[in-house]
C-alpha positions as CSV (number, residue, x, y, z in Angstrom):
1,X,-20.2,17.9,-2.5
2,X,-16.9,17.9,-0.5
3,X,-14.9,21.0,-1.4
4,X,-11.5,18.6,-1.6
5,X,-12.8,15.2,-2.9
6,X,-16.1,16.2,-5.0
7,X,-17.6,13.3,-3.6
8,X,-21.3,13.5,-2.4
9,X,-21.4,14.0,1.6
10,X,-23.9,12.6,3.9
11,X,-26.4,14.8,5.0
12,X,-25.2,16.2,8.5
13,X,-28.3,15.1,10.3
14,X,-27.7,11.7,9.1
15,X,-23.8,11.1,9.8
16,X,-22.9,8.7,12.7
17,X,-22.5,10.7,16.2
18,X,-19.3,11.2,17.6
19,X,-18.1,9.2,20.0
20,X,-18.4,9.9,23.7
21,X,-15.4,10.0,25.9
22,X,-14.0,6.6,25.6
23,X,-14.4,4.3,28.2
24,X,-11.9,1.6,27.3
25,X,-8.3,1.3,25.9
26,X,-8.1,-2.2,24.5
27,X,-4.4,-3.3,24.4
28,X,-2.9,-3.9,20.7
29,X,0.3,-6.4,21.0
30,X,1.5,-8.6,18.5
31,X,3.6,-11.3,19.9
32,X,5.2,-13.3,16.8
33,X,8.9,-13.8,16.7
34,X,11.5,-13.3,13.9
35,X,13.0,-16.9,14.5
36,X,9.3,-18.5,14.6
37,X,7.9,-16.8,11.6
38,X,11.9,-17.6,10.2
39,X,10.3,-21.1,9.9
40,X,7.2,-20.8,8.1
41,X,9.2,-18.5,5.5
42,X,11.9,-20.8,4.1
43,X,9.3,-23.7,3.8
44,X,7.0,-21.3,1.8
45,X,10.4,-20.3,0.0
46,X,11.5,-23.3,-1.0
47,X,8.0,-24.5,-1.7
48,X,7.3,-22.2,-4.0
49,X,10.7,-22.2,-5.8
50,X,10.2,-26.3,-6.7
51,X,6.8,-25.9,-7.6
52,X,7.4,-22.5,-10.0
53,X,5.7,-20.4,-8.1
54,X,2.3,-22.5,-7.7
55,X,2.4,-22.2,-4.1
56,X,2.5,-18.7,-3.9
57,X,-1.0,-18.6,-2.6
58,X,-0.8,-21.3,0.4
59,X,2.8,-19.7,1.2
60,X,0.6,-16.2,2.1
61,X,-1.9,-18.2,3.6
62,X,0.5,-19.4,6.1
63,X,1.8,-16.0,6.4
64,X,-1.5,-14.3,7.0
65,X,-2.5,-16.9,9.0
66,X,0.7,-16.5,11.6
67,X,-0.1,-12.8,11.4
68,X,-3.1,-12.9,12.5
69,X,-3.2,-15.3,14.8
70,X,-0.7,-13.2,17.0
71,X,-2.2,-10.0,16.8
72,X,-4.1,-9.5,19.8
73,X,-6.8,-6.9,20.6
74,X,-7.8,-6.5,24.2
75,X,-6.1,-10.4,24.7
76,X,-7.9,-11.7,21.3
77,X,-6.2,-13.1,18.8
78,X,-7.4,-12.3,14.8
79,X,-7.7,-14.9,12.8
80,X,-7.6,-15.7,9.3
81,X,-9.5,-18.0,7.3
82,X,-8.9,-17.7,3.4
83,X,-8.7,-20.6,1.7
84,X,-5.6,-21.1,-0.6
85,X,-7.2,-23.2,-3.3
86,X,-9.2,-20.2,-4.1
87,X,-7.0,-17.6,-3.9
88,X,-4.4,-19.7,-6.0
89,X,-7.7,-18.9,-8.8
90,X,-6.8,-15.5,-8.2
91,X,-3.2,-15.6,-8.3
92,X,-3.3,-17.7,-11.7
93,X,-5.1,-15.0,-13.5
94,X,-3.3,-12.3,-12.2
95,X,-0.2,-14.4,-13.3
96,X,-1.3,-14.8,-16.6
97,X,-2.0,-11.0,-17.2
98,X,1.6,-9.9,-16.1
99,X,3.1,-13.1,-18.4
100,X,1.0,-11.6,-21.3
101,X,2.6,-7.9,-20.2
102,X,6.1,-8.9,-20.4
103,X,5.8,-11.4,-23.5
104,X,4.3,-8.8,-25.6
105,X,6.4,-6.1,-24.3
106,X,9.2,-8.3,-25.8
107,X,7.9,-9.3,-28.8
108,X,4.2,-7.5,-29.2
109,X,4.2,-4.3,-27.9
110,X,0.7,-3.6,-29.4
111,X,-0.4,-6.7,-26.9
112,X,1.3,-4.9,-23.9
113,X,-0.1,-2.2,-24.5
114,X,-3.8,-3.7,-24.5
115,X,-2.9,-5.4,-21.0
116,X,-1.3,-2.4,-20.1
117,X,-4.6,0.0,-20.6
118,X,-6.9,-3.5,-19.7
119,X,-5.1,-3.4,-16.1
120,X,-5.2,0.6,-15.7
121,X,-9.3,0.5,-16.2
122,X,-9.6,-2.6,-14.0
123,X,-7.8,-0.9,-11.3
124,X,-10.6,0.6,-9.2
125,X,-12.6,-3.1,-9.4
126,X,-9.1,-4.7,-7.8
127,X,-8.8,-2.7,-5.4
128,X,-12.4,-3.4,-4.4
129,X,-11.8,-6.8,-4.7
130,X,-8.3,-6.9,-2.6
131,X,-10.0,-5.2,0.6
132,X,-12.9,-7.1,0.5
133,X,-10.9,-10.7,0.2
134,X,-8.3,-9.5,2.9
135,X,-11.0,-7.9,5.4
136,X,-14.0,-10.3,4.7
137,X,-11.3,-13.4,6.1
138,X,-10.7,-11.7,9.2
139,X,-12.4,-12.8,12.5
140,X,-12.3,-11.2,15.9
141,X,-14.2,-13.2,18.7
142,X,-15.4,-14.9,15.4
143,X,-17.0,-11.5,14.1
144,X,-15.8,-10.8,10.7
145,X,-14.3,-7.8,10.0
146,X,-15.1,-6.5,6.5
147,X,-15.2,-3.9,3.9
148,X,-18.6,-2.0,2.1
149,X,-17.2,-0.1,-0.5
150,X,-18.5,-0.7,-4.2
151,X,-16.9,-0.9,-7.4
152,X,-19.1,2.1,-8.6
153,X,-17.4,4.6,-6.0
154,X,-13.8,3.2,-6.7
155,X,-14.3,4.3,-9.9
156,X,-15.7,7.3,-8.9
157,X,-12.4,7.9,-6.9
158,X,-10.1,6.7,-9.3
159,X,-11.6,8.3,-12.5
160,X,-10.0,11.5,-13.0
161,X,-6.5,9.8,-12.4
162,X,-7.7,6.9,-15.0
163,X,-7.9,9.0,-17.5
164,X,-4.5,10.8,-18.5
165,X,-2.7,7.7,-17.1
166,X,-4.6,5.5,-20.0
167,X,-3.5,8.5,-22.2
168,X,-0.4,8.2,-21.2
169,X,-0.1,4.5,-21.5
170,X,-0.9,5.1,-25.0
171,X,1.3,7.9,-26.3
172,X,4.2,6.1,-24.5
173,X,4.9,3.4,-27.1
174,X,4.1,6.0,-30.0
175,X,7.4,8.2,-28.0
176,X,10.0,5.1,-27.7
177,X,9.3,3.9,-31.4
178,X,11.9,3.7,-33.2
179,X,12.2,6.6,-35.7
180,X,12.2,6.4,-39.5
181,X,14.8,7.9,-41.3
182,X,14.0,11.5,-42.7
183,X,14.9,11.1,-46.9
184,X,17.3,14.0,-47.1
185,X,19.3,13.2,-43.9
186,X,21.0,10.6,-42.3
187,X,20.1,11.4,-39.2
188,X,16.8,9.7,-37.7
189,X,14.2,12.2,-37.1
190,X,12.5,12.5,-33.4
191,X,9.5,12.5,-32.1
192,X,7.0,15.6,-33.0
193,X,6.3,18.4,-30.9
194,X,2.8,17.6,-30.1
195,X,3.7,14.0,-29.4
196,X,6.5,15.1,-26.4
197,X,3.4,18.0,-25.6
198,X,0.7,15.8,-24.8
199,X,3.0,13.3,-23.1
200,X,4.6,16.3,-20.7
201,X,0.7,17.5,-20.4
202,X,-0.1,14.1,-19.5
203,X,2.5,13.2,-16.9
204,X,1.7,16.9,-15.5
205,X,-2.3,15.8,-15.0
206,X,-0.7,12.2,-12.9
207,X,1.3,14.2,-10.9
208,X,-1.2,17.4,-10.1
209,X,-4.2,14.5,-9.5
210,X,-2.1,12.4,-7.6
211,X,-2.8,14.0,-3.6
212,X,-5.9,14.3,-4.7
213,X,-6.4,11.4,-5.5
214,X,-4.7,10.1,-2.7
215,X,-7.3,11.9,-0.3
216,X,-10.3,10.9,-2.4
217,X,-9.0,7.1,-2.1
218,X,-7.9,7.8,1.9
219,X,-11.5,9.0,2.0
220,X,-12.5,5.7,0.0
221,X,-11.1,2.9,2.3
222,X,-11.1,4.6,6.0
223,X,-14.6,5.2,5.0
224,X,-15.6,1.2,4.6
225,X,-14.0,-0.7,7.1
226,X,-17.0,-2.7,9.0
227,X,-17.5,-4.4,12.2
228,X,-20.4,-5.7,14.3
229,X,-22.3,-3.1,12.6
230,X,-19.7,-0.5,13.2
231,X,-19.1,1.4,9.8
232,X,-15.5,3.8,9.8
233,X,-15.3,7.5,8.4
234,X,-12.1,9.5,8.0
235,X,-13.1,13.2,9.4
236,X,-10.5,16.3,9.5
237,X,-8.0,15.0,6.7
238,X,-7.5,18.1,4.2
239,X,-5.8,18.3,0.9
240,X,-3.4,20.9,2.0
241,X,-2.9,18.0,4.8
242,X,-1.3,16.1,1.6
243,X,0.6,18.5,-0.3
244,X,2.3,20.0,2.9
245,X,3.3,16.4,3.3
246,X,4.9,15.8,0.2
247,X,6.7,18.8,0.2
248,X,8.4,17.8,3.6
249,X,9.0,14.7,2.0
250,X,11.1,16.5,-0.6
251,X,12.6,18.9,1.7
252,X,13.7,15.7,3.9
253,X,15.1,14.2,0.6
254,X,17.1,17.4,-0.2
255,X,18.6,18.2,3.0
256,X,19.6,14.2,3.6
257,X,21.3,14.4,0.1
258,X,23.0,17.2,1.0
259,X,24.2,16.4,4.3
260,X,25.1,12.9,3.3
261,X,26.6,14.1,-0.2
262,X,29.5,16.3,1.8
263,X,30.0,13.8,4.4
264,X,30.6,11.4,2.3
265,X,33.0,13.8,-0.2
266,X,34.5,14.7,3.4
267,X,34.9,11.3,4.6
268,X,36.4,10.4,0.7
269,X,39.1,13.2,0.9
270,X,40.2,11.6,3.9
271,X,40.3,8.3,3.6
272,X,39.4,7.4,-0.3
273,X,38.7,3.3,0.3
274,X,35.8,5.1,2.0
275,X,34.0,5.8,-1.1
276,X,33.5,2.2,-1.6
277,X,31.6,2.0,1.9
278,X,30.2,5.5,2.3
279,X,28.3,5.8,-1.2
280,X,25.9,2.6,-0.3
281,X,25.5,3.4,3.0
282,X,24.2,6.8,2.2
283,X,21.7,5.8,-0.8
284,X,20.8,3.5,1.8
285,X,20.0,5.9,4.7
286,X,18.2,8.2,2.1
287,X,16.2,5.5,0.6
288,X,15.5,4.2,4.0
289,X,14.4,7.9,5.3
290,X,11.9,8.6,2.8
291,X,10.5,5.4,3.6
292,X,10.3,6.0,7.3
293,X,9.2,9.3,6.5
294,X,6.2,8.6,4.3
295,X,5.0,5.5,6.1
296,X,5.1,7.2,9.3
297,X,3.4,10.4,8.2
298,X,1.1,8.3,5.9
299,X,0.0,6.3,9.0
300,X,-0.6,8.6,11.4
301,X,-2.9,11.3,9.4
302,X,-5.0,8.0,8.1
303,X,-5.5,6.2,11.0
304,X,-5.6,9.4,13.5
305,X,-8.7,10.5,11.7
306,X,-10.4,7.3,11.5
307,X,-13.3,6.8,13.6
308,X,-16.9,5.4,14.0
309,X,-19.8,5.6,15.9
310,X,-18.2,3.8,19.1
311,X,-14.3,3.5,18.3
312,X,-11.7,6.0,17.7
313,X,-8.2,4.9,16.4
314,X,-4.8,7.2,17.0
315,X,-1.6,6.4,15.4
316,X,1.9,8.0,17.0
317,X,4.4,6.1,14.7
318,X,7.8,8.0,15.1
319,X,9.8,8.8,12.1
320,X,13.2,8.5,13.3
321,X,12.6,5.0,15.4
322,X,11.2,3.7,11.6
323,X,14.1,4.9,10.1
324,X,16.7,3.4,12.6
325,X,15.0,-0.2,11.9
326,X,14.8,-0.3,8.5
327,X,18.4,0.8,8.4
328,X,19.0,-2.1,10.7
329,X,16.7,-4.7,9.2
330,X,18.5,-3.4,5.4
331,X,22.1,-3.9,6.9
332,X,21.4,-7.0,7.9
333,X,19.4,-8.3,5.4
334,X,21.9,-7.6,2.8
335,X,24.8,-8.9,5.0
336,X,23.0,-12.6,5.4
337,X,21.9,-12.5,2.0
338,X,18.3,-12.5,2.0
339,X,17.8,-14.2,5.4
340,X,17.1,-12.0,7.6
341,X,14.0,-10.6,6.2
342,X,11.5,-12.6,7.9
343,X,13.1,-10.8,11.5
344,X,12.7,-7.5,9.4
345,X,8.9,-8.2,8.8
346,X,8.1,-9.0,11.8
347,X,9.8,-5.7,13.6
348,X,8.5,-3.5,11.3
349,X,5.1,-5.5,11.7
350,X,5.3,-4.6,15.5
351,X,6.7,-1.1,15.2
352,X,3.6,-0.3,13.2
353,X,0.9,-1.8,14.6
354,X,1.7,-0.9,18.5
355,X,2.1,2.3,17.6
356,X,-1.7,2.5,17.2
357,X,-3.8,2.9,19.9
358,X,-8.0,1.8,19.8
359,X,-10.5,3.1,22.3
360,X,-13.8,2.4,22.6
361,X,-16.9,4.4,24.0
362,X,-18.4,0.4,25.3
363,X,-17.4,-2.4,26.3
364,X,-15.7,-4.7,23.8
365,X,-17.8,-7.4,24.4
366,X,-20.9,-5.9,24.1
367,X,-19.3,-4.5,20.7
368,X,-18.6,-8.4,20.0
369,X,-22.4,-8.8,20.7
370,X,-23.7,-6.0,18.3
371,X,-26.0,-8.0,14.9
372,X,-23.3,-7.7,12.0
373,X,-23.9,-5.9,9.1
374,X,-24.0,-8.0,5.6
375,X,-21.3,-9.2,4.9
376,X,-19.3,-8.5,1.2
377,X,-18.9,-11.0,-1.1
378,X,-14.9,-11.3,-1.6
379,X,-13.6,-12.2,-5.3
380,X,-11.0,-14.9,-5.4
381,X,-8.7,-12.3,-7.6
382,X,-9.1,-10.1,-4.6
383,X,-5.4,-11.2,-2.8
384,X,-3.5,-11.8,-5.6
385,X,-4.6,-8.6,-7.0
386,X,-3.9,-6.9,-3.0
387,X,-0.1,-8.0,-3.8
388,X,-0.1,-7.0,-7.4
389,X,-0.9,-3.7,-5.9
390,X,0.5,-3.6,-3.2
391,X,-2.1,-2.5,-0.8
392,X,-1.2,-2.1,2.7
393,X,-4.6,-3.1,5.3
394,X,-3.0,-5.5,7.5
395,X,-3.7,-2.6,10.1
């Protein structure tokens, strides 16, 4: 059992050997442009718009599809092969759940509350399914990439978060009831001590479990990826890795709301019309810094530690050079109204993916030429429910 995770270990004898010293570097570019990509978005956009959102799932097609196709490893492009008309199965059901969520949440809040616990224990399964649809569409040199985790050990990973997060789901309704009126006062009576006690205890379980968590899920999907019979692990990532990072997190937040707060009372006392400038601009660079801050730090302890038999992955993704762009790319986007996001996504795209680097113990085409492992079967829920989630393995 791993002392962090409590996840069975492979046997030492039987883990993968490390990799030599590596022999190659392949190159990792991605040439797509913001006015190119600026294209393809405001078809999808207004596509989707006149058909009500039914062309949600050939609008990402298209987008994954451009992607891909100019991501290049060692001079090869990815490519992507999903078909829409299945995915759009996905997206319909997923669709219908979150209509079913917000109906009853305005007029049955016992039927939101089903879909709410419903989605919370089919979490681990969508996860599966989104990382097996979004890798098992992805070809190198025609090799598919791929994913072998199982349902069984995402809910092995997931369980102990499952659990006081259903609880929680269903004392919550039971705390924002509306109170009756006591008999011998006119004021309404609140909720009872044990009520507000086992929420608190609840919402202090989420948050203790949650780097946890985080590890035994980092563990989970750097632990899965496949290709050409190559199978990743993630080696050397603690939990004290994870809570030392989210208490720089918060210490970045505090000192940024500091510094910003007396600037901006500074800059105020000066100048007052400033305060209509300088208070957006600085929830702007806070919000924007813990962004850069997490995604960077996020990044680089994931994919640094990732690693197979015959390739090694390193990430160097700088903080402050996040930070400046998505201050940039939010600036702008706000100041054209929306339109300048599909430059935004494709800067960030390139920021993040060249700042990894691959390298590889043989030759790539003799990696190409390896016998493939089998490959997983990929639900059709499996993107829509990689959006719902929002699960980041584009890299």
């Amino acid at each position: 059992m791993h002392p962090d995770t409590g996840l069975a270990t492979p046997d030492a004898s039987a883990a993968p050997p490390e990799a030599p010293a590596a022999a190659q570097a392949p190159s990792l570019r991605f040439t797509a442009t913001g006015r190119a990509y600026f294209r393809i978005w405001i078809v999808n956009l207004l596509r989707t718009v006149l058909t009500l959102g039914l062309y949600l799932p050939f609008a990402r097609a298209r987008q994954l599809r451009h992607f891909h196709e100019h991501t290049l490893v060692d001079g090869t492009p990815l490519s992507f092969d999903g078909d829409p008309w299945k995915m759009l199965r996905g997206h319909l059901i997923v669709g219908a759940v979150v209509a079913g969520y917000l109906i009853g949440s305005e007029f049955a809040p016992m039927l939101a509350l089903a879909v709410a616990l419903a989605g919370t224990a089919a979490w681990p399964w969508l996860m599966c399914s989104a990382l097996r649809f979004r890798l098992g569409h992805v070809r190198w040199r025609g090799r598919p990439l791929g994913f072998s985790g199982t349902v069984a050990e995402a809910y092995r990973v997931f369980l102990p978060m499952i659990v006081p997060m259903a609880v929680l789901l269903g004392l919550t309704p039971l705390l924002a009831s509306s109170p009756e009126l006591a008999e011998d006062a006119a004021a309404p009576q609140g909720p009872s001590a044990w009520l507000i006690g086992a929420v608190l205890l609840c919402t202090l379980a989420v948050y203790l479990a949650g780097p946890w968590t985080l590890l035994r899920m980092l563990r989970y999907r750097h632990g899965h990826f496949t290709f050409a019979g190559e199978r990743t692990r993630l080696e050397g990532v603690r939990l004290r890795d994870l809570y030392t990072m989210g208490f720089k997190s918060m210490l970045v937040l505090m000192v940024l709301g500091l510094a910003l707060g007396a600037a901006g009372i500074a800059a105020t006392m000066v100048l007052p019309p400033l305060a209509l400038v300088a208070g957006p601009l600085g929830y702007m660079a806070i919000v924007t810094a813990m962004m850069a801050y997490s995604t960077s730090r996020m990044q680089n302890l994931a994919w640094s530690h990732t690693r197979s038999q015959h390739l090694r992955f390193d990430s160097q993704l700088s903080a402050t050079a996040l930070w400046m762009l998505l201050m940039k790319n939010t600036l702008l986007t706000v100041l054209t109204l929306g339109l300048y996001w599909p430059f935004a996504a494709v800067a960030v795209a390139r920021l993040r993916l060249e700042s990894v680097t691959i390298r590889s113990s043989l030759p790539l085409e003799q990696l190409a030429g390896a016998p493939a492992g089998p490959e997983q079967p990929a639900g059709t829920i499996g993107d829509a429910a990689g959006e719902l989630l929002g699960l980041d393995v584009a890299l």
